[in-house]
GUKOL-543929 format. One line per 2 residues: number of its first residue (from 1); for each residue x negated, y, z negated of C-alpha. Coordinates in Angstrom, 1 decimal. Last residue first. Layout:
N
NUM) X Y Z  ...
% end
This chain:
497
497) 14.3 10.6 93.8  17.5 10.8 92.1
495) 17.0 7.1 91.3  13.5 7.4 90.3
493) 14.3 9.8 87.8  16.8 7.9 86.4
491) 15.2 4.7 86.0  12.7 7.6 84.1
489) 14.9 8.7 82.0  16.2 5.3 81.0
487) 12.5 4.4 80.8  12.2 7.4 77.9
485) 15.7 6.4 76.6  14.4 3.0 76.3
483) 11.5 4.0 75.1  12.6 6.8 72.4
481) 15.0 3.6 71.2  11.9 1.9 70.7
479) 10.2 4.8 69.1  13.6 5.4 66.9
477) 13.4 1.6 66.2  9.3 1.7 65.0
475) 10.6 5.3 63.2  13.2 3.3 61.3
473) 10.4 0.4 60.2  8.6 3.1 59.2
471) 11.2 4.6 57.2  11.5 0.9 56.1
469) 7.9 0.9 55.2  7.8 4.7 53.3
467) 11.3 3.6 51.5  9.8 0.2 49.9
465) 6.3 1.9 49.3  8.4 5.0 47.8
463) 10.4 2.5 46.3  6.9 0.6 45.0
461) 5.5 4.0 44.1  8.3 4.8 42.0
459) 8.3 1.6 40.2  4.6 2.3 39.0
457) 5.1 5.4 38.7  8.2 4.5 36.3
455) 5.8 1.8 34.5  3.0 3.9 34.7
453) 5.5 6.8 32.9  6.7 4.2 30.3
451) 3.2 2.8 29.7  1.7 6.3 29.5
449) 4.6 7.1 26.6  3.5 3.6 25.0
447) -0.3 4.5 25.3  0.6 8.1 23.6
445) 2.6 6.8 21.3  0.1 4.1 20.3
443) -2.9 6.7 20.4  -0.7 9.2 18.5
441) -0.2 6.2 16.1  -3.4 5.4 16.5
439) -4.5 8.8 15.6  -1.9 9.1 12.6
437) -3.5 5.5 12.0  -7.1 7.0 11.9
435) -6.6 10.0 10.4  -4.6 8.3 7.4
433) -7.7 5.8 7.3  -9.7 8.0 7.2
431) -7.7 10.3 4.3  -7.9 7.0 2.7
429) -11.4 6.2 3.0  -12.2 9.7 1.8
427) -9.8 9.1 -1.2  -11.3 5.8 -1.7
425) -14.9 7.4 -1.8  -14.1 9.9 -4.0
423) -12.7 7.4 -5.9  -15.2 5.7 -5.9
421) -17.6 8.5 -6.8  -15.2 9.2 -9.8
419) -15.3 6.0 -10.6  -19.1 5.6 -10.5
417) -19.4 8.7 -12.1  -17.6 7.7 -15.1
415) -18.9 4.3 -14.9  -22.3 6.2 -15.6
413) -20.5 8.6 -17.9  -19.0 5.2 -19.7
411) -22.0 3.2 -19.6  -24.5 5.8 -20.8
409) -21.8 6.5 -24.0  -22.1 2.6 -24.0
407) -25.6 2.8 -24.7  -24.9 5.7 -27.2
405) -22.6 3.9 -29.0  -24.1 0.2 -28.6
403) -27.6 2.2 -30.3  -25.5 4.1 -32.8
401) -23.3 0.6 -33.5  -27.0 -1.1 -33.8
399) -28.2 1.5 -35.7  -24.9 1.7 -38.1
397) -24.7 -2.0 -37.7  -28.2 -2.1 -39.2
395) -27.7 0.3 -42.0  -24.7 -1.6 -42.8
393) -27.1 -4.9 -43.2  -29.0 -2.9 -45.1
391) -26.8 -1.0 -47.2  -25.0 -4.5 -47.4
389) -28.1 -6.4 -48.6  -28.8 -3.6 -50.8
387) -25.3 -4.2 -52.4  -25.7 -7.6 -52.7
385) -29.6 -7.2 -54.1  -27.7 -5.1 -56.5
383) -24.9 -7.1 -57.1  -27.1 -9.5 -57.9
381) -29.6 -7.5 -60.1  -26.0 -6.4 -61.6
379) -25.2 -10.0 -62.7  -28.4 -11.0 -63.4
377) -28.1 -8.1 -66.3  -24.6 -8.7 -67.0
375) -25.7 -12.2 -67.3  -28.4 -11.4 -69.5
373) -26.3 -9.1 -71.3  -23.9 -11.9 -71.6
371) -26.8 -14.5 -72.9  -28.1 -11.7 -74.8
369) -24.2 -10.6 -76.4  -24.0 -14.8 -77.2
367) -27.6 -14.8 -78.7  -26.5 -11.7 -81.1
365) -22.8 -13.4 -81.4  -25.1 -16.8 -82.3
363) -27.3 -14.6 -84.7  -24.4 -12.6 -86.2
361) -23.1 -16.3 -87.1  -25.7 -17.4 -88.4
359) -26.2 -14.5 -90.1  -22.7 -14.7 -91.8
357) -23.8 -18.1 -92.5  -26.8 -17.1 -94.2
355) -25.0 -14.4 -95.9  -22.4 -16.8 -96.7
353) -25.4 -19.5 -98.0  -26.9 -16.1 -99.8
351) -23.8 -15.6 -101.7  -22.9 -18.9 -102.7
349) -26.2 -19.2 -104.0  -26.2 -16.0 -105.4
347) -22.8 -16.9 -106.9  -24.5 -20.3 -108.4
345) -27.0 -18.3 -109.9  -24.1 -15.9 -111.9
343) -22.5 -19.1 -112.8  -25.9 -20.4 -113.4
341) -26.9 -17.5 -115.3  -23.7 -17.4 -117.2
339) -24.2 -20.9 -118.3  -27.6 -20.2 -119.6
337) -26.4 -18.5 -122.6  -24.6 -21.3 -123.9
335) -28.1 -23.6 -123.0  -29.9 -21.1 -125.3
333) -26.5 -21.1 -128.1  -27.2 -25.4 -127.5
331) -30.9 -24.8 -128.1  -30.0 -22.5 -131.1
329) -27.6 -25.0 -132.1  -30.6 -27.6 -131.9
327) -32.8 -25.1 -133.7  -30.3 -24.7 -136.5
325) -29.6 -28.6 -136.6  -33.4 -28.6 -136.8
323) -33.5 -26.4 -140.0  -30.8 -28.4 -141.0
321) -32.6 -31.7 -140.6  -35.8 -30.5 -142.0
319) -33.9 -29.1 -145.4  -31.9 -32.5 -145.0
317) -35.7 -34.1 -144.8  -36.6 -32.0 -147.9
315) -33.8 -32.9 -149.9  -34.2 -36.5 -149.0
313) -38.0 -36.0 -150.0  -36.9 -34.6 -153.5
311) -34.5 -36.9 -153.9  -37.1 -39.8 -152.9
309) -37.6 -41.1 -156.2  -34.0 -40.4 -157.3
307) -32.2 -41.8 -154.2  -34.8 -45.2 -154.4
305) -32.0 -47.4 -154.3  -30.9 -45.7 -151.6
303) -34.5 -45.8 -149.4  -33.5 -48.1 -147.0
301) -30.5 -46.6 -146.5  -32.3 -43.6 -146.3
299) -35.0 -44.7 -144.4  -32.7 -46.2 -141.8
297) -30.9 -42.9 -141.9  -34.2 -41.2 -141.6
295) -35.0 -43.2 -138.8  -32.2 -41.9 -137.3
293) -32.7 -39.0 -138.2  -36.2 -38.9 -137.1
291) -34.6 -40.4 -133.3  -31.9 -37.5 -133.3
289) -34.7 -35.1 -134.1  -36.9 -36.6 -131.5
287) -34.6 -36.9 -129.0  -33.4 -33.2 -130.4
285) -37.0 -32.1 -129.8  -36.8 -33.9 -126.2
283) -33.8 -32.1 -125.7  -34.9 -28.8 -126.7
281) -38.2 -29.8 -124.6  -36.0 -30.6 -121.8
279) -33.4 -27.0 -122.5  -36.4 -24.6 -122.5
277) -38.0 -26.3 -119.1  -34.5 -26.3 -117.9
275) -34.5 -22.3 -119.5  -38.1 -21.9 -117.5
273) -36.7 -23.5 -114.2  -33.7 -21.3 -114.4
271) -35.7 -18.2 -114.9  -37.9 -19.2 -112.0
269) -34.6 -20.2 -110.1  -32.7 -16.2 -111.2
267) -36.4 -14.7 -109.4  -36.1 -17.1 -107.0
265) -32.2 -16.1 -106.0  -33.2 -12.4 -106.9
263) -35.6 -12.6 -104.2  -33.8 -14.6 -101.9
261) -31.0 -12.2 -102.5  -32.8 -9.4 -101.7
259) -33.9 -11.3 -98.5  -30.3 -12.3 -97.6
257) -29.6 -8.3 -98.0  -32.8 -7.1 -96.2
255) -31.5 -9.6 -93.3  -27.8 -8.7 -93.7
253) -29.1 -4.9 -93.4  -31.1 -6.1 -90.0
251) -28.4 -8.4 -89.0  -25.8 -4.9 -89.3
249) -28.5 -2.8 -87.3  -28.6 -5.7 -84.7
247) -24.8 -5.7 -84.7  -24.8 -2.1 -84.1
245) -27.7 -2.6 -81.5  -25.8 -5.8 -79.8
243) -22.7 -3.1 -79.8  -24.7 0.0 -77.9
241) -26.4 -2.7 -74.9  -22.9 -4.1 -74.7
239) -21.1 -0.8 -74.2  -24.3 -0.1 -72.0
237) -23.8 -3.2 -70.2  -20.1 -2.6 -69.4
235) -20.3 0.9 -68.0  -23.4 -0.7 -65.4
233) -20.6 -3.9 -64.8  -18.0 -0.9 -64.1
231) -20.1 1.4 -62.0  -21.8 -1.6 -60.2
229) -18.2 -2.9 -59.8  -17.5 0.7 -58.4
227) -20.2 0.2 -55.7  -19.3 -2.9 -54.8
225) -16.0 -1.7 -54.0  -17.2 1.2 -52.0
223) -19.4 -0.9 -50.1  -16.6 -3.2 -49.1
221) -15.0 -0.3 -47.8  -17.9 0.9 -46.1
219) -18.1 -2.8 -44.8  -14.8 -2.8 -43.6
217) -15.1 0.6 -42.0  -18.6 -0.7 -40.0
215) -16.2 -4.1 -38.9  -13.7 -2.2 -37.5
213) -16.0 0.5 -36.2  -17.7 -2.7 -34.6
211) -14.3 -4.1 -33.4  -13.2 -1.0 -31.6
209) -16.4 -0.7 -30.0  -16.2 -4.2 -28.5
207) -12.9 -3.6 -27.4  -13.8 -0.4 -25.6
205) -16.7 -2.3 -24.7  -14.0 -5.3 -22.9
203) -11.6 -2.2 -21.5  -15.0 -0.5 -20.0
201) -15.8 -3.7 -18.4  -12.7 -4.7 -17.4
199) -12.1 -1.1 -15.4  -15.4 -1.3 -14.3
197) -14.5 -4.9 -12.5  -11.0 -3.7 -11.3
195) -13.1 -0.7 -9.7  -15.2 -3.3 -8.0
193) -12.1 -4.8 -6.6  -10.8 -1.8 -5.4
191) -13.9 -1.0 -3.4  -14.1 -4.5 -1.9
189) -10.5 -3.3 -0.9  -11.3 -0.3 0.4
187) -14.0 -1.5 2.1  -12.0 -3.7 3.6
185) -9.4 -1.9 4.8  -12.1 0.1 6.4
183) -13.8 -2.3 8.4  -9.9 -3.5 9.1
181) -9.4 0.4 10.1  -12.7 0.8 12.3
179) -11.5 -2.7 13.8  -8.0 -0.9 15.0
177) -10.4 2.1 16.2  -12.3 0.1 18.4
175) -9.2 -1.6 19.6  -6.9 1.4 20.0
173) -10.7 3.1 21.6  -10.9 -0.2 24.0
171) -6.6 -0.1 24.9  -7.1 4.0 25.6
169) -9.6 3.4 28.4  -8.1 0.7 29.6
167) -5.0 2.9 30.2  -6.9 6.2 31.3
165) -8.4 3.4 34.0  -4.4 2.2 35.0
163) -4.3 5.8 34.8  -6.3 6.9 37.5
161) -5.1 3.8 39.4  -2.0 4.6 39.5
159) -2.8 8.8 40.4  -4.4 7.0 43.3
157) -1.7 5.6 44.6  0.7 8.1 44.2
155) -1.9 10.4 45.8  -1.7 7.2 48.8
153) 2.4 7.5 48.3  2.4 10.8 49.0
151) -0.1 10.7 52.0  1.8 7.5 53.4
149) 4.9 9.7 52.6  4.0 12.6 54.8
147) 2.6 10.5 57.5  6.2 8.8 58.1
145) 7.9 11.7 57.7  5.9 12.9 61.3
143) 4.0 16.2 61.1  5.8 19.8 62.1
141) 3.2 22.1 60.5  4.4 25.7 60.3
139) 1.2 27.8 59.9  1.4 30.9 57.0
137) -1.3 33.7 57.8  -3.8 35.1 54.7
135) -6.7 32.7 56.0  -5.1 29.4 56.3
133) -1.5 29.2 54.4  0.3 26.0 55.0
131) 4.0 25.7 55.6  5.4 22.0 56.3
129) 8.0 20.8 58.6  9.2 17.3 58.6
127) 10.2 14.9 61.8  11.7 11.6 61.5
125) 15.1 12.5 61.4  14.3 14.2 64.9
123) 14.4 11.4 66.7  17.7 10.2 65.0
121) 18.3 6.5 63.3  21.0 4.1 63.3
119) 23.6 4.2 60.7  24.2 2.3 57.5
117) 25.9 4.2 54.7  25.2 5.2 51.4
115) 27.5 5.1 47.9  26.1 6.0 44.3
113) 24.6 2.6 42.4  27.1 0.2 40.8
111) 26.2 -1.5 36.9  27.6 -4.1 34.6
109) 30.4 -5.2 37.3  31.9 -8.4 35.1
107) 31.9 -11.8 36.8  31.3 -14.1 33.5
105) 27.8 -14.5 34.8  26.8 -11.0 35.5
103) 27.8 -8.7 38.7  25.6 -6.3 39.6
101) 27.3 -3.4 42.7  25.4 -1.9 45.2
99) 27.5 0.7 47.2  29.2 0.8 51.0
97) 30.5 3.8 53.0  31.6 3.0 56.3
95) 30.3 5.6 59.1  28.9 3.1 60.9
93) 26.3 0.5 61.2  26.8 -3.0 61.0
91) 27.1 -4.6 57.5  23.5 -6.5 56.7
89) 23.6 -10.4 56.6  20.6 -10.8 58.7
87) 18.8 -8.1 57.7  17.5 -9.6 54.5
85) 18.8 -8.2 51.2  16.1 -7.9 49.0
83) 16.2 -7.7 45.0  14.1 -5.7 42.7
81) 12.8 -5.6 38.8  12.8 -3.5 35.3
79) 14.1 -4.4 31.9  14.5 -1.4 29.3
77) 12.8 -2.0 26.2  14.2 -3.3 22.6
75) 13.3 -7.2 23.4  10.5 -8.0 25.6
73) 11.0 -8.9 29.2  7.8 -10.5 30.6
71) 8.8 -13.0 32.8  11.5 -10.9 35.1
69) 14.9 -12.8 35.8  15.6 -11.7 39.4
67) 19.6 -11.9 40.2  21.1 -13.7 43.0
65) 21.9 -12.0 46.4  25.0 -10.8 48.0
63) 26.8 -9.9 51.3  29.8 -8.2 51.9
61) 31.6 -8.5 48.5  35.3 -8.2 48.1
59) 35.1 -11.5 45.7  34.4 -8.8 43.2
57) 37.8 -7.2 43.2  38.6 -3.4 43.7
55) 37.2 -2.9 47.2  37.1 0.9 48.0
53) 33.4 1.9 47.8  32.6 -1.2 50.1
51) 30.6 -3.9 48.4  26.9 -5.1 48.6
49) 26.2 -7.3 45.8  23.5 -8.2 43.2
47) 24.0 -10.7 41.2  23.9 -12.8 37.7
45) 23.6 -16.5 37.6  19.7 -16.3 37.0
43) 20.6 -14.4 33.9  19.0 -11.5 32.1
41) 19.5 -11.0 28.4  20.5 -7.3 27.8
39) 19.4 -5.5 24.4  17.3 -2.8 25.9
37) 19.4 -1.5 29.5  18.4 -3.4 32.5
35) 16.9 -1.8 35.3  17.9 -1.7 39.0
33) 15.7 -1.8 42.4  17.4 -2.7 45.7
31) 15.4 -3.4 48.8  16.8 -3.8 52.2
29) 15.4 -5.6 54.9  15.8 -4.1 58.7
27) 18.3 -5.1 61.4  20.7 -2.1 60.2
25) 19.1 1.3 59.2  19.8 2.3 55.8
23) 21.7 6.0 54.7  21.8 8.0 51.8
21) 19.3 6.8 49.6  19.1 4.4 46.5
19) 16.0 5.1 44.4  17.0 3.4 41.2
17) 20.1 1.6 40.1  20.8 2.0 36.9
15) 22.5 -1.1 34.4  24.4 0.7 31.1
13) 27.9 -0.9 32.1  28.9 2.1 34.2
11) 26.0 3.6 36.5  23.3 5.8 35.9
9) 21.9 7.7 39.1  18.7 8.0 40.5
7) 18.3 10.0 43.5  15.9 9.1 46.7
5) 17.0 11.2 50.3  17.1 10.3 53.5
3) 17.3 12.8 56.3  20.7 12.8 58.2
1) 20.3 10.7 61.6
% end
């Protein structure tokens, strides 16, 4: 028998068949292993058949079996799994060759493995040489196949579980680093968070600062203006202050004026009072005149008859009456003389009741500038207080804007640091985080490229298991056939004997 050998060998349609070899011994199960390209949906009406390399339809089949459909085919990966063909329905041996062929559903051929044949097996197919060196000298080992792939596929064994353990191993550091990250993520995102917080905070005492240096300007302006009222209503009072001494100057000469006209008013009444006392005893002469020439006239009409007695005393009495004619015209040239006084009297009283009015009326303009220099004067004691209010009160913002100003100057460098130490922090946290997913990545690659190679281990060792059992199996049929030759031999023997 030729020795056996394992290939792997992609096939039209994208399925592989893996591990087919050369030859198969009849009578014994054989097992097929295939994998599925990514993207194909295994069916349980899809098969595996056994056809000669020159049949051209698939009803040429020899013998067939039905598809696996494996449980835990995922999407995007290649599909793995095996089918046996019991020895039953096995072609006989010969020197026919024959391939494995899958069919799907709508009878397409997706895959065919390379041809092999089925022929019974050779003593010294099972046989292998091996070369050791022991001491400096090469030994030729001639051991049976059999033991050669048990060792293998023990070593494959072993290898398995080696990194079935590196596996498990790698799954508790991808979890313990995938917590790390969420730890991480976290803290990052409490982190975050906090910053959002300073951030408010210095965006709310930014506010607050802008509204007090508002406020501070305002009031400086407000200052200003008060300020330059003060100015103005200070201007005004001494404009005031200078008129209500002019027009006290002017009610002082009114005064002397009123009071040398009081003087000359009693001086011209005195004289008045003396020429009334003139003119009443002028009038109470003429009275007495007028009531003696009356009773003159009476006496002289009494007295007619008696003209000539009395001519003398007639004479006299006219004498008397002209002398008091002249006294009366005197009187009435006194009384003349008076008119001009009166006139001149009346003038003074005219006079004085204009000065008096005129002082009056400098009197109510004298209480009226008071009243508005009083007002001016409450006025500017008002402003005053107002503007020492708002020197106090702005001396107060000014501390209180000093004391926010230098409390939020704290603030700011201690937000300052405590962004710059979170960022320090983040940017730590980051370049952790970075490390750690480049490691999981790594990790993932790593795990996935140990996953692949487990998984091709892992379907090497079972062909190699397959292969080491049926070789087995052929070695069991080569012993038999060894015994039958053996008591051939020995049938022989006898019979020459």
């Amino acid at each position: 028998m030729e020795e056996s050998s394992v290939s792997r060998a992609p096939s039209r349609g994208g399925v592989s068949f893996l591990n087919v070899a050369r030859t198969y011994i009849p009578n014994t199960k054989v097992e097929c292993h295939y994998t599925l390209p990514p993207g194909t949906v295994p069916s349980a009406s899809d098969w595996i058949g056994i056809f000669k390399v020159e049949a051209a339809c698939v009803r040429d089949y020899h013998t067939f079996v039905w598809s696996s459909v494996p449980e835990s085919a995922t999407d995007g990966s290649p599909v793995h799994a095996s089918v046996q063909f019991q020895a039953s329905y096995l072609p006989k041996p010969g020197a026919q060759l024959y391939q494995f062929r899958y069919v799907n559903r709508q009878g397409r051929v997706c895959g065919q493995s390379p041809p092999f044949q089925f022929r019974e097996p050779r003593p010294m197919d099972e046989l292998v040489t091996l070369e050791e060196t022991d001491g400096g000298s090469d030994i030729l080992l001639v051991v049976p196949k059999a033991t050669v792939l048990q060792n293998q596929l023990d070593e494959s064994q072993q290898e398995r579980n080696d990194l079935m353990q590196l596996k498990l191993q790698l799954e508790g550091q991808v979890t313990e680093l995938r917590s790390r990250v969420q730890e991480l993520e976290t803290a990052l995102a409490t982190a975050r968070q906090e910053h959002a917080e300073l951030k408010e905070q210095y965006k709310g005492l930014s506010r607050s600062h802008a509204e007090l240096t508002e406020e501070r300007d305002i009031l400086s302006r407000q200052q200003g203006d008060h300020v330059a009222h003060i100015l103005e209503l200070e201007d005004d009072i001494q404009i005031i202050s200078e008129k209500v001494l002019t027009k006290e100057v002017e009610l002082d000469r009114v005064r002397d004026t009123v009071k040398a006209l009081t003087r000359e008013q009693e001086k011209l009444l005195g004289q008045l009072k003396e020429v009334q006392a003139d003119k009443e005893q002028s009038e109470a002469e003429l009275q007495i005149a007028q009531q003696e020439n009356r009773r003159l006239n009476l006496e002289l009409q009494e007295a007619k008859g008696r003209q000539e007695e009395q001519g003398v005393q007639t004479q006299r009495l006219k004498d008397k009456l002209v002398q008091m004619k002249d006294t009366l015209s005197q009187a009435q040239q006194r009384v003349a003389e008076l008119e001009p006084l009166k006139e001149q009297l009346r003038g003074a009283q005219e006079l004085a009741a204009s000065s008096q009015q005129k002082a009056t009326l400098l009197g109510e303009e004298l209480a009226s500038a008071a009243g508005a220099r009083d007002r001016t004067i409450a006025e500017l004691h008002r402003s005053r207080l107002e503007v020492a209010g708002v020197n106090g009160r702005l001396a107060e913002l000014s501390l209180h804007l000093k004391e926010e100003k230098s409390q939020w100057s704290k603030e700011r460098a201690g937000m300052l640091q405590s962004v710059e130490a979170e960022k320090d922090k983040i940017l730590k946290l980051s370049a952790e985080i970075l490390r750690l997913e480049k490691a999981v990545q790594e990790e993932r690659t790593q795990n996935q490229v140990l996953k692949t190679e487990l998984a091709q281990e892992k379907d090497a060792s079972l062909v190699q298991l397959s292969e080491s059992k049926r070789e087995l199996t052929e070695l069991r049929s080569a012993l038999r056939v060894l015994q039958k030759e053996k008591e051939q031999l020995h049938e022989e023997k006898q019979g020459l004997h």
